[in-house]
Backbone as a ProteinNet text record, in pm:
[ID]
protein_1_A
[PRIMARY]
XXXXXXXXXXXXXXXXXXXXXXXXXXXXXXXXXXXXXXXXXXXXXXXXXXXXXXXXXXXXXXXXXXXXXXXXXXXXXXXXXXXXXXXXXXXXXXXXXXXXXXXXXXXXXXXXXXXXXXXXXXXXXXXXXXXXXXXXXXXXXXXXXXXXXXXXXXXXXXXXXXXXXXXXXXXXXXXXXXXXXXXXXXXXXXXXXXXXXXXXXXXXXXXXXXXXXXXXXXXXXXXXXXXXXXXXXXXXXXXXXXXXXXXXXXXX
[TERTIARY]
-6575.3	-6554.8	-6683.4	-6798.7	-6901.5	-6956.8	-6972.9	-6995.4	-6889.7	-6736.8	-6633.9	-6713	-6714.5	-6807.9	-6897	-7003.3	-7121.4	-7126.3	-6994.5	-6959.4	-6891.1	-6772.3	-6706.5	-6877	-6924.1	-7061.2	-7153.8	-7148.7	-7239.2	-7178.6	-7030.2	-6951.7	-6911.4	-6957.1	-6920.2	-7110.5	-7141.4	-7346.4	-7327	-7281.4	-7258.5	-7171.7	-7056.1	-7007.1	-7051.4	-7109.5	-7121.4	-7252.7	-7305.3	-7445.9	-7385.1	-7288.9	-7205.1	-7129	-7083	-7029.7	-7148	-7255.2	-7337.5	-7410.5	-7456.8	-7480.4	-7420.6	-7276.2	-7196.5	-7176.9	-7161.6	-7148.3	-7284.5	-7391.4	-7526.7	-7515.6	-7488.3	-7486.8	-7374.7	-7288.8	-7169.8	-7122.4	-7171.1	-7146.8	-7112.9	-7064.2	-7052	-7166.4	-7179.3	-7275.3	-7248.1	-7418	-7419.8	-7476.3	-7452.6	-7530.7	-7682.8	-7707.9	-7894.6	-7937.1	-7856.2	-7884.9	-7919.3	-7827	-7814	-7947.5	-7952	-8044.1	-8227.5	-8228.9	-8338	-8368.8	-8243.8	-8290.3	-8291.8	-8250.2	-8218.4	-8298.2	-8401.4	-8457.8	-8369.8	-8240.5	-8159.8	-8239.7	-8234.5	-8289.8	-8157.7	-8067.8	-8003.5	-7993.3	-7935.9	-7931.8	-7837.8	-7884.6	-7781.7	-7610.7	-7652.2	-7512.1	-7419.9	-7512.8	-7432.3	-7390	-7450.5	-7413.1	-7277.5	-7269.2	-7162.2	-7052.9	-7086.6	-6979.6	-6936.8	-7032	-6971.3	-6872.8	-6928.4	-6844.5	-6727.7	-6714.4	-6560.2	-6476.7	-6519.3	-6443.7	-6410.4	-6495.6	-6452.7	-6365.3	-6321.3	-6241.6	-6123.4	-6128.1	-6003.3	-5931.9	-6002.4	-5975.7	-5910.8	-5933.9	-5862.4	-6008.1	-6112.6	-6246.3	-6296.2	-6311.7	-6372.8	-6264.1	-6333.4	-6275.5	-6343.5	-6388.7	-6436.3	-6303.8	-6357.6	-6283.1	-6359.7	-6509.7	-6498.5	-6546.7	-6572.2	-6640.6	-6792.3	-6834	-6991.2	-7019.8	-6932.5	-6969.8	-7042.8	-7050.3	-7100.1	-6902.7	-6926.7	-6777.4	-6819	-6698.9	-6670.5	-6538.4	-6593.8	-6533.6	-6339.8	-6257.4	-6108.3	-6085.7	-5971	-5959.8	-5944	-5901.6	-5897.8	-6016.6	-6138	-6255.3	-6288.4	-6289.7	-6357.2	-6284.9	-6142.7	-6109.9	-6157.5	-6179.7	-6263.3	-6334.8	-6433.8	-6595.6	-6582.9	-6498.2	-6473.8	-6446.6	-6358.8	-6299.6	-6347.3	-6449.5	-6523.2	-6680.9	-6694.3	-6848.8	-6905.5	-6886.1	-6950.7	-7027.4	-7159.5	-7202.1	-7216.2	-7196.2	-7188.8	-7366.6	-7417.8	-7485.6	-7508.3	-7645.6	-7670.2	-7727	-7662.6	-7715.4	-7860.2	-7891.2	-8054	-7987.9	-8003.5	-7918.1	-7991.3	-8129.4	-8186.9	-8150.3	-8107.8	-8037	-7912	-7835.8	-7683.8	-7675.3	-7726.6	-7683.7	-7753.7	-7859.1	-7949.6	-7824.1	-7783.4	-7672	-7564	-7512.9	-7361.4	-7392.6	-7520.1	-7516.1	-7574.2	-7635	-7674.1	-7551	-7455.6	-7269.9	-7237.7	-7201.8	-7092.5	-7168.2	-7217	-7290.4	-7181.5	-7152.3	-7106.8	-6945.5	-6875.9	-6754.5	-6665.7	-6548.4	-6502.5	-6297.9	-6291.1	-6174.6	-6125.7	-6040.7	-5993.7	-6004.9	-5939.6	-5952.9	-6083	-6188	-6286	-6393.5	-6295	-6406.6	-6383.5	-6229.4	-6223.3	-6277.1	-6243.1	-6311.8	-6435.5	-6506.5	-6660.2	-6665.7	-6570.2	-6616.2	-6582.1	-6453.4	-6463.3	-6589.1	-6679.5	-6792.3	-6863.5	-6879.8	-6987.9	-6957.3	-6882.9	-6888.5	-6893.6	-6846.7	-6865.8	-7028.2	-7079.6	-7211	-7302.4	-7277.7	-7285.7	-7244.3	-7173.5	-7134.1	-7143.2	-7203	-7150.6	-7044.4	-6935	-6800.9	-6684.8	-6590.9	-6500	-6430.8	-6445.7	-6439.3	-6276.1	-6237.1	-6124.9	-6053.8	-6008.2	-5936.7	-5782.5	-5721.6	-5548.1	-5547.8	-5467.1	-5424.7	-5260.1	-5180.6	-5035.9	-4984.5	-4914.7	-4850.1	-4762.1	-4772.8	-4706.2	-4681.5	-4829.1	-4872.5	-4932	-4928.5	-4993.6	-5096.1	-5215.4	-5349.4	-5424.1	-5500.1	-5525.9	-5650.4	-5774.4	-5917.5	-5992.2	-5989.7	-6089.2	-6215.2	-6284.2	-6473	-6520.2	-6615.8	-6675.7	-6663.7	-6528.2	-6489.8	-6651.3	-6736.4	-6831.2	-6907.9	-6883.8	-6951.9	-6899.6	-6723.4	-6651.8	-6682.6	-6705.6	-6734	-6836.3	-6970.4	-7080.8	-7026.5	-6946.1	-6885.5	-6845.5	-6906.1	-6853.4	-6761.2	-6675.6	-6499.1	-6414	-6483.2	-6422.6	-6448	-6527.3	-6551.8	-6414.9	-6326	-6230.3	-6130.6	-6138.8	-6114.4	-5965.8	-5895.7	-5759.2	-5721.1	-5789.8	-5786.1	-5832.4	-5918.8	-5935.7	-5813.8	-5815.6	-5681	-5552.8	-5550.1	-5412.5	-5433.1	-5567	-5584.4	-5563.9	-5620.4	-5701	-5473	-5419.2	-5295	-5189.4	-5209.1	-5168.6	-5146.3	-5309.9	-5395.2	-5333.9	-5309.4	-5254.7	-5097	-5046	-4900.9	-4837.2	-4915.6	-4836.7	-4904.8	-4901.6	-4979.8	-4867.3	-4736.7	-4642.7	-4695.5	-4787.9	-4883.4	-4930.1	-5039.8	-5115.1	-5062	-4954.9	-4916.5	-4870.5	-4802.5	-4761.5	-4882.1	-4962.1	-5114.4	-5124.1	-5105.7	-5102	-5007.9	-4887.3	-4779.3	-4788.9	-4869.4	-4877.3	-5052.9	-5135.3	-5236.7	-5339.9	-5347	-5418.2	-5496.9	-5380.3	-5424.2	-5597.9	-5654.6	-5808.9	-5867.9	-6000.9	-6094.3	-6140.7	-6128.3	-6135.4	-6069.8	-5967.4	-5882.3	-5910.6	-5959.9	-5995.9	-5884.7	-5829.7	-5743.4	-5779.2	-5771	-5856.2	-5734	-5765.4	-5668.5	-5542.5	-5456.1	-5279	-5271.9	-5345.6	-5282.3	-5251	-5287.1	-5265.5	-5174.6	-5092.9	-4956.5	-4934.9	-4983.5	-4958.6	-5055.1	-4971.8	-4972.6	-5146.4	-5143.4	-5265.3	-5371.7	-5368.2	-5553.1	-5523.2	-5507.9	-5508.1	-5610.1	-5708.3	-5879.7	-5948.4	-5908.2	-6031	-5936.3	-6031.2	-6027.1	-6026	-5969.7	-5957.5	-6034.9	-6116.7	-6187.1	-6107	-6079.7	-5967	-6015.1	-6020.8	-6033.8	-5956.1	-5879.9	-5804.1	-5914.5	-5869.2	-5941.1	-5864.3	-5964.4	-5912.1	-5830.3	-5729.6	-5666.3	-5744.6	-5740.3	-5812	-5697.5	-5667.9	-5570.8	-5427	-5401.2	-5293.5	-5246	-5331.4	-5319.6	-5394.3	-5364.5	-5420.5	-5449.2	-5593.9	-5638.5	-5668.2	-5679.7	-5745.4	-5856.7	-5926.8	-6084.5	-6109.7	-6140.7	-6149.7	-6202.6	-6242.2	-6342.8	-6242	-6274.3	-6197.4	-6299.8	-6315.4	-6418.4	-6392.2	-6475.9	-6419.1	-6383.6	-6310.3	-6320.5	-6449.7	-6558.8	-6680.4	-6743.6	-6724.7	-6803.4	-6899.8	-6988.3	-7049.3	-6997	-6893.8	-6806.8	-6911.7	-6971.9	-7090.1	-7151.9	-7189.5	-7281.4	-7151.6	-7056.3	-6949.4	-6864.4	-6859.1	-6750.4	-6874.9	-7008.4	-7097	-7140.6	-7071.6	-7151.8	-7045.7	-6886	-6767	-6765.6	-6752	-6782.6	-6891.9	-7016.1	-7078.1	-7028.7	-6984	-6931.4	-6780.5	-6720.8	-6582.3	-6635.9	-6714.1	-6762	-6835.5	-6914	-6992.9	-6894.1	-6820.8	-6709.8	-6609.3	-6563.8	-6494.2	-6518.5	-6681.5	-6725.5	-6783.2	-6777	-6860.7	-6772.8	-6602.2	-6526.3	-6370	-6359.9	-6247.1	-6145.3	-6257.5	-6126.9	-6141.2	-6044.5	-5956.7	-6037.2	-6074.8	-6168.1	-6258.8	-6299.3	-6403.7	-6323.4	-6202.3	-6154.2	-6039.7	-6053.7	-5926.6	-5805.2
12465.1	12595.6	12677.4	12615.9	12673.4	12741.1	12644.9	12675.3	12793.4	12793	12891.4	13062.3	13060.6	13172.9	13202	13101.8	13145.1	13232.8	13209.1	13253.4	13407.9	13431.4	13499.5	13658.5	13586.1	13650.8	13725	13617.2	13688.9	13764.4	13749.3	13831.8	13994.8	13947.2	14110.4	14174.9	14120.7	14132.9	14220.7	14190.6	14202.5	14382.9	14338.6	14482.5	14582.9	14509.6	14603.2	14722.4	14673.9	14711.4	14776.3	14700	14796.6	14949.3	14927.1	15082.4	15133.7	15092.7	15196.8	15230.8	15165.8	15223.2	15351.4	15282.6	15375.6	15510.2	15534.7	15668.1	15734.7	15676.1	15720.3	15766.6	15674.9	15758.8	15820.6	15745.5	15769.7	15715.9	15636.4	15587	15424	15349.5	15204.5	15081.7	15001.6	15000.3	14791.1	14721.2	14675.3	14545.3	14394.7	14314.2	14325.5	14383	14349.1	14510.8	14578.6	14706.2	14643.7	14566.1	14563.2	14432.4	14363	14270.6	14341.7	14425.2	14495.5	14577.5	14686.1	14780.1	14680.2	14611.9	14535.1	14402.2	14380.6	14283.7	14138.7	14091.8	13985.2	13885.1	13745.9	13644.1	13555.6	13606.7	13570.6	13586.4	13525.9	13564.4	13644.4	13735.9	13816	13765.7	13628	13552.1	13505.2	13465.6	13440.7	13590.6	13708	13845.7	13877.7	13857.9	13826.7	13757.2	13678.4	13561.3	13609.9	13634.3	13729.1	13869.9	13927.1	14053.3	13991.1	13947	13895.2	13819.8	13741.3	13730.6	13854.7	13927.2	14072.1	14123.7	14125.4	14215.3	14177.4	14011.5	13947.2	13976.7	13971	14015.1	14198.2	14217.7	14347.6	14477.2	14415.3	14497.6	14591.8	14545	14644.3	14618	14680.7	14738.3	14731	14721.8	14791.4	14868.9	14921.9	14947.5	14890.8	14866.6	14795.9	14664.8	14552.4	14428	14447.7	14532.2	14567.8	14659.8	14748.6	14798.3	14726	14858.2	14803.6	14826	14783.9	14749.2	14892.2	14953.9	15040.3	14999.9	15043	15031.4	15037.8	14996.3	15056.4	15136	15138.9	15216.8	15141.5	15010.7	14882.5	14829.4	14841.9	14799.2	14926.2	15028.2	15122.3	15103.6	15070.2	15029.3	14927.3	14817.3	14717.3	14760.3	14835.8	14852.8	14942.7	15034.8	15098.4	15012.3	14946.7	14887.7	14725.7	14702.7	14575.7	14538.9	14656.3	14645.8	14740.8	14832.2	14968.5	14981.2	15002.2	15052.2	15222.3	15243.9	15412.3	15438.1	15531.7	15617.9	15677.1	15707.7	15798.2	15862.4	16009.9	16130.7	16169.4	16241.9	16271	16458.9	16390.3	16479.3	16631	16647.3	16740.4	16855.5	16815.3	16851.5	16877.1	16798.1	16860.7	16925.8	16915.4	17016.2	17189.3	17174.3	17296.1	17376.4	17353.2	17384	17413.6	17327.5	17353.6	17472.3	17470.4	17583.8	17732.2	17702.1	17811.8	17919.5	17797.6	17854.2	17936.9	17868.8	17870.7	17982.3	18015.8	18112.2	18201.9	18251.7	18356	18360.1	18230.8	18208.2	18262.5	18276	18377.8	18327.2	18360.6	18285.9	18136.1	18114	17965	17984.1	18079.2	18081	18102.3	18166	18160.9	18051.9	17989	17847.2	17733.1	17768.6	17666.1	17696.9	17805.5	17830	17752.1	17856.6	17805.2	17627.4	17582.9	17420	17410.4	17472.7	17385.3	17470.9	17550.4	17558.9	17514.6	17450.2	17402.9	17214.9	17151.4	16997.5	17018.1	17178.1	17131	17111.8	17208.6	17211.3	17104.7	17025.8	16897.6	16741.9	16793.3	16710.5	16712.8	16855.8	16873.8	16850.1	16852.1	16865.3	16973.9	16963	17082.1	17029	17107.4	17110.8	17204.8	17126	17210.1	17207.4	17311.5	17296	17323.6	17251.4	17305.7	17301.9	17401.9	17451	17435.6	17362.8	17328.8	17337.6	17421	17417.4	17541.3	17656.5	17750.6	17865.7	17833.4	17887.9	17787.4	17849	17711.9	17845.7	17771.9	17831.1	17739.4	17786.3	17674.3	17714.4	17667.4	17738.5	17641.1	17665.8	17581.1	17648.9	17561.1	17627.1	17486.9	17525.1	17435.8	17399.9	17463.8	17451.8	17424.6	17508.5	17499.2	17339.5	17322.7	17166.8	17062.2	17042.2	17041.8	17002.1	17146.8	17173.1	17150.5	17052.6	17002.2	16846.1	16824	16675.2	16644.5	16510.6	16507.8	16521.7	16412.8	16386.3	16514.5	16650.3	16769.5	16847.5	16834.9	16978.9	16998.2	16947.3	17017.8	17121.8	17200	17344	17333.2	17308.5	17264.7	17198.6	17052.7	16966.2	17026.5	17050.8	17130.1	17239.8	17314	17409.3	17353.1	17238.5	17175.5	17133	17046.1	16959.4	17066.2	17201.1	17275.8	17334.4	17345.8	17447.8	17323.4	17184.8	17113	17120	17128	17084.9	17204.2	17306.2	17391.7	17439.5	17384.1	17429.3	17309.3	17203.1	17063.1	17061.7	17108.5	17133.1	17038	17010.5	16964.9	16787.4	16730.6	16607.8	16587.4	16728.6	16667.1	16742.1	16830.9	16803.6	16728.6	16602.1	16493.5	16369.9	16411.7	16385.7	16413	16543.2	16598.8	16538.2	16541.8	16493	16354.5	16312.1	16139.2	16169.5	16236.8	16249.7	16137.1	16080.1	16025.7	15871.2	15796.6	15710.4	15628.7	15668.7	15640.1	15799.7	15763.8	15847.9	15932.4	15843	15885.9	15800.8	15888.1	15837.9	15849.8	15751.5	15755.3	15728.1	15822.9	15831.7	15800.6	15698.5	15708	15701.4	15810.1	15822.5	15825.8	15736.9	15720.3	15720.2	15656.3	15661.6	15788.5	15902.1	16006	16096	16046.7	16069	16144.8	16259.6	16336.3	16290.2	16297.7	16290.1	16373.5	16512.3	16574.9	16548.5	16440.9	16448.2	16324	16258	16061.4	16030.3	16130.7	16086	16143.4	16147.2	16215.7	16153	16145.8	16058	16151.2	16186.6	16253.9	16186.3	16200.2	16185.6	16271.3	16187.9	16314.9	16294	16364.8	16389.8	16442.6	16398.7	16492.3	16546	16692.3	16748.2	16860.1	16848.7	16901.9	16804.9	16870.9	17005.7	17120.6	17236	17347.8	17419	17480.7	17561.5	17490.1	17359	17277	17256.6	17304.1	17293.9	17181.8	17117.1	17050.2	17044.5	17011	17086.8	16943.7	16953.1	16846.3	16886.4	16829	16843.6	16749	16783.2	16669.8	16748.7	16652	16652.7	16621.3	16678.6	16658.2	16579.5	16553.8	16495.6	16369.7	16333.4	16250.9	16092.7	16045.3	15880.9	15822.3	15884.2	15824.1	15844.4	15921.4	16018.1	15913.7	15972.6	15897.3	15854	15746.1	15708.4	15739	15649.6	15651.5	15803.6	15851.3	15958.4	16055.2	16078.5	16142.6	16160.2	16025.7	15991.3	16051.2	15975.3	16018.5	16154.5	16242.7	16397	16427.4	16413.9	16433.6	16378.2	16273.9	16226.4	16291.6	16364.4	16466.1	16593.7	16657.9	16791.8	16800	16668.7	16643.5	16632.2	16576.7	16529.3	16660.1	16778.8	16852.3	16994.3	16980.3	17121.9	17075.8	16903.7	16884.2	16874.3	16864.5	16851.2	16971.5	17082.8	17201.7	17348	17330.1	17382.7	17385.4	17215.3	17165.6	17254.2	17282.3	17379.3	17484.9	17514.7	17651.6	17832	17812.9	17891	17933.3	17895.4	17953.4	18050.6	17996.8	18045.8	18128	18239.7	18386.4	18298
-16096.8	-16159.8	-16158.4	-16192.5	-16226.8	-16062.6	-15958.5	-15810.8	-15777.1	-15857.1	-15805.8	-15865	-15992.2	-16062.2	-15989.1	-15942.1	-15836.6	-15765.8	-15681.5	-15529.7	-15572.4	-15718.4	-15685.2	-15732	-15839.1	-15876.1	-15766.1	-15639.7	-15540.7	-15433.6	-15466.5	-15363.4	-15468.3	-15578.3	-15673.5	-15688.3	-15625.8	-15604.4	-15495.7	-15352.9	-15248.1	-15222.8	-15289.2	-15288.1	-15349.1	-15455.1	-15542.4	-15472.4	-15368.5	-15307.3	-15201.4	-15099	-15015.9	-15053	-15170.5	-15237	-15280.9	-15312.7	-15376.3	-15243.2	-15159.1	-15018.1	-14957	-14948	-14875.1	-14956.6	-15071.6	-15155.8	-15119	-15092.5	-15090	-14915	-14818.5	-14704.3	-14622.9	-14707.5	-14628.5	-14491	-14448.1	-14302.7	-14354.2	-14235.5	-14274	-14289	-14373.5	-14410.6	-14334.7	-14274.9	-14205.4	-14301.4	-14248.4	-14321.4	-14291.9	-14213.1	-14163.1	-14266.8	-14254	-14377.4	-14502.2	-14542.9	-14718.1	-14686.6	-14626.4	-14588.4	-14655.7	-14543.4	-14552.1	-14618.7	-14678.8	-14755.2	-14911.5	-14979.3	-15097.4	-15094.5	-15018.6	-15014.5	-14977	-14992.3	-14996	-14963.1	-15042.7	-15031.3	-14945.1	-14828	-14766.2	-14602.2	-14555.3	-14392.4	-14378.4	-14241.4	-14227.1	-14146	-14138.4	-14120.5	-14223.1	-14339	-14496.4	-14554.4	-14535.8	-14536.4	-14501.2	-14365.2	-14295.1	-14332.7	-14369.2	-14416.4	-14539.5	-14636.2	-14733.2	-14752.5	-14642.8	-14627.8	-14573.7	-14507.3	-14420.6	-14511.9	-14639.8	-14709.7	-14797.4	-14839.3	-14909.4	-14788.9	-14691.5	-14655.8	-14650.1	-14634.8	-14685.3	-14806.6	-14924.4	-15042.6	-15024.2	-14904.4	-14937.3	-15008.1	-15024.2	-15084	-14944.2	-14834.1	-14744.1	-14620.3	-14499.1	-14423.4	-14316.5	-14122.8	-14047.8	-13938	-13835.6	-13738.6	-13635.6	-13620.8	-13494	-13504.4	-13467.3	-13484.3	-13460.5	-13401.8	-13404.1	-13495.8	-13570.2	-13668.7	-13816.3	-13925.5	-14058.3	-14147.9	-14266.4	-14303.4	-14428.6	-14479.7	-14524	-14675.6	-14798.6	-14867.8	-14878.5	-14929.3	-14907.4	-15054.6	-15052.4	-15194.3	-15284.7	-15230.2	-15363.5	-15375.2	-15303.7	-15321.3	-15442.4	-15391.7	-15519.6	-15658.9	-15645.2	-15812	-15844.6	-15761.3	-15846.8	-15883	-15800.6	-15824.7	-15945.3	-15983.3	-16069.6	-16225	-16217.8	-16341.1	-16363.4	-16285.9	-16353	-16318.4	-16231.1	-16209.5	-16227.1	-16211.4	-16238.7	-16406.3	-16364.3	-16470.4	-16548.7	-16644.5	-16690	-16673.2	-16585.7	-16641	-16765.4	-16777.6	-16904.8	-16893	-16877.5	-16811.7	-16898.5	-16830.3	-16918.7	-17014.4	-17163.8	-17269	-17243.3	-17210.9	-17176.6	-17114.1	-17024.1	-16861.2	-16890.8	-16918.7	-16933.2	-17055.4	-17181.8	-17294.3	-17302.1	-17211.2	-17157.7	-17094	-16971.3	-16898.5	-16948.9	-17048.9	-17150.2	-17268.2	-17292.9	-17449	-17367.4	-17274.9	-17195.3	-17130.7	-17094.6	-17030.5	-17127.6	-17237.3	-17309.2	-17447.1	-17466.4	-17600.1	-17578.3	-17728.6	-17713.7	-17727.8	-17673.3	-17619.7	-17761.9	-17726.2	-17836.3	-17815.1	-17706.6	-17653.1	-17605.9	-17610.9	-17531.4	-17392.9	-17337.6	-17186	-17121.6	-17226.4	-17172.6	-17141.7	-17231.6	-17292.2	-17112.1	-17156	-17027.7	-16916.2	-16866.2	-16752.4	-16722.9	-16798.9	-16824.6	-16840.7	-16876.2	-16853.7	-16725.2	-16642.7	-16475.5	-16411.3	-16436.2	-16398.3	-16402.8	-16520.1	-16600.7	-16545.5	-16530.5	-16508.2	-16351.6	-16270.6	-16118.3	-16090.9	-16138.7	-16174.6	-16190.5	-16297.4	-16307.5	-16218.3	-16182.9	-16096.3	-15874.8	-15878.6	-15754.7	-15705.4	-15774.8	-15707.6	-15756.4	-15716.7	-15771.4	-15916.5	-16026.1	-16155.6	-16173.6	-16276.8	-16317.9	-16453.1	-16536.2	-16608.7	-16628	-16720.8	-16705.4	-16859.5	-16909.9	-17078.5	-16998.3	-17096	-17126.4	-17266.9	-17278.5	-17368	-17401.1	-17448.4	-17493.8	-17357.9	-17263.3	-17133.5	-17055	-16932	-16801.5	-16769.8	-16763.6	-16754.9	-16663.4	-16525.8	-16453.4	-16401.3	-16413.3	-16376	-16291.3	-16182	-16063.4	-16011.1	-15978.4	-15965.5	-15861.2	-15743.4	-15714.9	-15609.5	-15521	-15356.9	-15275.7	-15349.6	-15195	-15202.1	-15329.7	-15311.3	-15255.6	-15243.9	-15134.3	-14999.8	-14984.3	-14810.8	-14745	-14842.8	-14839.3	-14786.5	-14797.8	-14772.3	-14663.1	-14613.4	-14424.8	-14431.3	-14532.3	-14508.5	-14538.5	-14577	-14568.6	-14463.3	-14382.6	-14278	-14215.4	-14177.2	-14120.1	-14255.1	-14204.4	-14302.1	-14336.1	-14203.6	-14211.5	-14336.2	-14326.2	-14402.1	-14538.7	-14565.5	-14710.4	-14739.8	-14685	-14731.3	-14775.8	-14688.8	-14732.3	-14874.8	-14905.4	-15024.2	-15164.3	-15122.6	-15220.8	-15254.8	-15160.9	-15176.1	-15232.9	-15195.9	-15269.5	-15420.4	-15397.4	-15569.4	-15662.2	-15615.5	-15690.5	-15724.1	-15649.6	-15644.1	-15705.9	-15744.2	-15805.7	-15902.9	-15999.4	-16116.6	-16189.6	-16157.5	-16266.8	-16310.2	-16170.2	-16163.3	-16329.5	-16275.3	-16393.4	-16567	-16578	-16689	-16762.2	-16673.5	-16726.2	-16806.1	-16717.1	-16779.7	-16935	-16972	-17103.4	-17173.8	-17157.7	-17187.6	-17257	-17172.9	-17241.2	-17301.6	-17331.2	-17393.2	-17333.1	-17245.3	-17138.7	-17284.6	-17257.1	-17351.3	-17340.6	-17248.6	-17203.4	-17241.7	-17259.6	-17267.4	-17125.6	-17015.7	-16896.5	-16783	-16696.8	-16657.6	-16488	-16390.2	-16248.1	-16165.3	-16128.1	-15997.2	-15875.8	-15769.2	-15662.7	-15509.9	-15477.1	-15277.8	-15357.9	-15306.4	-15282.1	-15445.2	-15548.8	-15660.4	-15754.8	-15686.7	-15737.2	-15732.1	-15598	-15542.3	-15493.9	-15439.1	-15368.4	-15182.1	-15127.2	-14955.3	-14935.3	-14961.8	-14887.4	-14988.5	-15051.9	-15163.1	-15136.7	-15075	-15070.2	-15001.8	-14961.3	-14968.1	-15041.2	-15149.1	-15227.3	-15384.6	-15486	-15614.4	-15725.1	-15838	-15955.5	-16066.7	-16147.3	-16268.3	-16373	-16478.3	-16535.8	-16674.2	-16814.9	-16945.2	-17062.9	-17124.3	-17253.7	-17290.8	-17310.4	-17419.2	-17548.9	-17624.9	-17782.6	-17844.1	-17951.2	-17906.5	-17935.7	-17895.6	-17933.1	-17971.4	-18111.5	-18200	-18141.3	-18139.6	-18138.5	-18000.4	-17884.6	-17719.2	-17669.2	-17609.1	-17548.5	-17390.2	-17344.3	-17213.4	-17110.9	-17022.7	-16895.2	-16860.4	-16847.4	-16809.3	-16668.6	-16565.4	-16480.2	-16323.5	-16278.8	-16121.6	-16016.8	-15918.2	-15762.2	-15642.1	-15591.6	-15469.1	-15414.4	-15296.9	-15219.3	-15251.3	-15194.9	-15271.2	-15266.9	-15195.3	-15199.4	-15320	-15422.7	-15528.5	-15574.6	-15625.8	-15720.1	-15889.7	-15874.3	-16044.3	-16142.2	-16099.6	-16243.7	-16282.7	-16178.7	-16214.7	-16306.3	-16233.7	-16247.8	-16382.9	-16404.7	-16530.6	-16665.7	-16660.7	-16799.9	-16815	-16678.5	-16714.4	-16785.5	-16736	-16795.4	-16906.8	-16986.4	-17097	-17199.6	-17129.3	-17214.1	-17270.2	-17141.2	-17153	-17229.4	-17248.7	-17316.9	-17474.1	-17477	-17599.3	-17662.7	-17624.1	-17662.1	-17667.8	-17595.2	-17645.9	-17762	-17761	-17886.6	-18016.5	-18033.7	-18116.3	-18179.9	-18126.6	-18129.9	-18120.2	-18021.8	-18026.6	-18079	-18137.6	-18158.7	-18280.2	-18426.4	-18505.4	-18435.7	-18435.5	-18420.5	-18425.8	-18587.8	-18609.2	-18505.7	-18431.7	-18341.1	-18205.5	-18201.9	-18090	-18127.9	-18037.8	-18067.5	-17973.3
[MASK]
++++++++++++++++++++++++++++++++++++++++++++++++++++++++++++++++++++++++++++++++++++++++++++++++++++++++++++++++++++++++++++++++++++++++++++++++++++++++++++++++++++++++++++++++++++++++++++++++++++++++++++++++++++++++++++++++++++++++++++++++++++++++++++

């Protein structure tokens, strides 16, 4: 048992270095890479041997046999939901940015907005909010950070994702609907269900209620994103408008 733990330990060591690689360059990532760049007190044949059982497991992926191996989408939920560590954004930096946005705010619709600006911002990726309830209110910010992304340059391909993302809004009200029994909820490719975003991953947030509405707060970008960085800016900016905008009173 104890030798079984060992192994499954240095094979969750292993990926866990392959996904953080690959989000960092984006290309497929090689055993003589993780070898050299990570120091490994291993050969690049036990490397090997390691990855090839991760791909068995369904964790990575190559396309050619001389290639480096490439995360799948069930590799990133692992890496997501048992290895991943949260960041802790530097409070400096993001609350500078959030009270600097938002002064002044007077309305609900204004408020939101200003948050899918304000977390694309934070995040380099496309930011968005949705208000459900009495009205459907839907505020997106952040396309060009997007189009900064290899796995986006074809324009085609973005238009489809972006005309998707908007015309199926009925997705994520159901989101609301059930009040997103997590604090933060990671969608990644196919599990998000729609055909044209099944490469790219949702970060999602309840927020409020603000005067008895309740809103979605959440990030768009590629399945490569950075989770960690991602989820603790969202978790700030969720936390600093609920705490600061939540009664009613403040908002027309």
């Amino acid at each position: 048992m104890v030798r079984y733990l060992d192994h499954q330990k240095r094979q969750d060591e292993i990926l866990e270095l392959v996904i953080k690689s690959y989000i960092e360059e984006g290309r497929p990532v090689s055993s003589e890479y993780l070898r050299e760049r990570f120091k490994l007190p291993f050969s690049s044949a036990t490397l090997r041997n390691i990855m090839s059982e991760l791909e068995d497991l369904g964790y990575l992926s190559h396309l050619h046999t001389s290639s480096g191996r490439v995360p799948t989408q069930c590799g990133f939920r692992y890496y997501v939901d048992s290895l991943m560590e949260e960041e802790t954004p530097d409070r400096k930096e993001v609350f500078s940015l959030i009270e600097k946005s938002i002064n002044y705010i007077e309305e609900l619709d204004d408020l939101l907005e200003e948050a899918s600006i304000i977390i694309s911002k934070l995040t380099h990726l496309a930011g968005f909010t949705l208000l459900s309830k009495t009205r459907d209110r839907f505020f997106f910010w952040g396309a060009h950070f997007i189009l900064q992304e290899p796995e986006f340059e074809d324009i085609t391909t973005l238009r489809n994702i972006f005309t998707a993302f908007e015309e199926k809004m009925s997705l994520f009200r159901k989101f609301l609907e059930r009040k997103l029994t997590q604090d933060i909820k990671v969608l990644i490719g196919e599990e998000i269900g729609l055909e044209e975003v099944k490469n790219c991953s949702l970060v999602l947030s309840s927020l409020g209620p603000f005067k008895d509405e309740r809103a979605l707060l959440g990030v768009l970008g590629p399945i490569r994103m950075n989770y960690s960085f991602t989820i603790s800016r969202l978790k700030a900016l969720k936390n600093y408008l609920e705490d600061n905008f939540l009664r009613g009173e403040f908002l027309k």
